[in-house]
N, C-alpha and C positions, 0 to 999 in steps of 0.2 A: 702240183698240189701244195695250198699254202698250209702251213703248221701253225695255230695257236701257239703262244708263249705267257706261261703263266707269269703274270706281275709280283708275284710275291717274293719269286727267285729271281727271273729271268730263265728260266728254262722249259723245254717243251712240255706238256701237261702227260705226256704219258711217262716220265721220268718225276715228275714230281711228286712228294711222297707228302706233301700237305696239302693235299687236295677237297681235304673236308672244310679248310678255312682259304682258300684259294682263290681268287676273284675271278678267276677263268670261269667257275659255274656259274657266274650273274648275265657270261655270255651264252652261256647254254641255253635253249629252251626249257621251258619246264612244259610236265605232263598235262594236256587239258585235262580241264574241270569236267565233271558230265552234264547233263542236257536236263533242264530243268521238268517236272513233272507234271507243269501247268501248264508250259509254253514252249515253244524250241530255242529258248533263249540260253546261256551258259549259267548254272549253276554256281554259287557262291559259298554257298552252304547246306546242309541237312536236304540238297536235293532238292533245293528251288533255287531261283533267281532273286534278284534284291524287291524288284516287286511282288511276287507271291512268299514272301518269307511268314507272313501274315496268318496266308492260308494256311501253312503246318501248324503255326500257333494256335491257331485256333481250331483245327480238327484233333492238336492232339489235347485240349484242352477237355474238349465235348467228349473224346474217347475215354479218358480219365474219369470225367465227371459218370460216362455211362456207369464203367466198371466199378468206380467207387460204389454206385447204388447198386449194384446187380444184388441180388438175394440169393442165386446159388456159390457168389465167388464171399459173400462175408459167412458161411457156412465151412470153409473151407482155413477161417482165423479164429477158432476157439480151441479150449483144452482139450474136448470129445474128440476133434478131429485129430488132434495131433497125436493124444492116446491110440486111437485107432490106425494111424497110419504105422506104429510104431509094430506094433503087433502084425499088419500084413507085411512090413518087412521084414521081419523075425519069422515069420511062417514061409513067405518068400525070399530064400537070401537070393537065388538066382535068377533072372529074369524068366518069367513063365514063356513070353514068345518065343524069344531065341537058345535062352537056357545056355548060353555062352557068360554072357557078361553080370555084373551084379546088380540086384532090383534098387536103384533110387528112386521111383519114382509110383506113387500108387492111383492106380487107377479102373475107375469104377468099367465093368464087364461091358453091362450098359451104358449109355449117356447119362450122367449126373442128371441132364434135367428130366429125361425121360424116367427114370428110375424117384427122382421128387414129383412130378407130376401124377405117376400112377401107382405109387405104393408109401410114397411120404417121408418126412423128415428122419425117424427112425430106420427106415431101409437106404439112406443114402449113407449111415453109420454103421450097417450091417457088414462084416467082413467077411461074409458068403459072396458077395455081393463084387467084391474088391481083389485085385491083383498086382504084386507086385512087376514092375517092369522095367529094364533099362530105359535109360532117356531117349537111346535113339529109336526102339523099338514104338518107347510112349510120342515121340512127335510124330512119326512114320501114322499108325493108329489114329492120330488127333488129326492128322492131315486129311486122313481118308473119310472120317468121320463130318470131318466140318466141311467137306467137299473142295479140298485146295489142291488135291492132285489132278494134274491133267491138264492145266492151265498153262506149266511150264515145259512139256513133252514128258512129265512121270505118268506112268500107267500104272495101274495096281499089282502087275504084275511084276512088276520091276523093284516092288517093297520086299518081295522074298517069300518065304513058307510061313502065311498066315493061317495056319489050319489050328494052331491054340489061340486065337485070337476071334473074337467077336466084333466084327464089324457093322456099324450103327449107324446111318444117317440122322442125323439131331433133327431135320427138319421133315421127317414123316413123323406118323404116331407108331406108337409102341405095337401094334398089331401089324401094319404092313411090313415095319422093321424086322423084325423078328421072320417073317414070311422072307421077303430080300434076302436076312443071313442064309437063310435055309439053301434058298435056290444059289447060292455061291459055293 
């Protein structure tokens, strides 16, 4: 078995103690890249190859551009809102789901859009309405909500003891919703 000999001493590399500037590691392999998301070609960056690099710029541009216009996310950047969030975390200091960890995070019982669709601008500021949550509790919720679990092997079951928790599909209306929480 032959031994690498680091150039910078002359001594073998598992004895050598400057091995963070060492030219022995330009012998090494380095770790592949990953697998591009357009292609099966190698990855160079943000998860494409050098010819689809284009494509993230430009979907994350349209993505951007969505959310900039959404009408329920610039609801969410004025003084009402901020007053309001202040107050359900002062009424919630602990998180309502888990009731372990501390509420950062406020978030509406129902869906924000469901809740602006069928009772209006004033009930999306109503703090009946509103509950404080931890963050891991509030992404766990927003997963289940926007339909992202299941896709990776998570089950609903596998998020824990949601029985404080009101779970909402964004994409029925507020009638079948509500009937759904029930039967759960």
């Amino acid at each position: 078995m032959r031994r690498l000999r680091s150039r910078c001493l002359g001594i073998e590399a598992a004895t050598c103690a400057n091995l963070s500037t060492c030219r022995i590691r330009a012998l090494m392999p380095s770790s592949p890249g990953g697998i591009c998301r357009s292609c099966n070609s190698r990855a160079t960056a943000g998860g494409y190859c050098d010819r689809h690099q284009h494509t993230k710029r430009e979907q994350d541009h349209l993505y951007d551009r969505y959310r900039a216009d959404d009408p329920v996310r610039a609801l969410y950047r004025c003084k009402r809102w901020l007053r309001v969030r202040q107050v359900v975390l002062r009424r919630d200091a602990l998180c309502v789901s888990c009731g372990h960890r501390a509420a950062t995070d406020v978030d509406h019982i129902l869906s924000a859009r469901i809740v602006l669709d069928n009772w209006g601008r004033d009930a999306f500021y109503d703090v009946d309405r509103l509950q404080g949550l931890c963050h891991k509790c509030h992404s766990q919720k927003t997963a289940v909500e926007c339909g992202f679990t299941g896709k990776k092997g998570t089950k609903i079951t596998d998020l824990g003891d949601r029985s404080n928790t009101t779970v909402v599909c964004a994409r029925l209306p507020a009638c079948l919703c509500i009937k759904a929480c029930l039967a759960l």
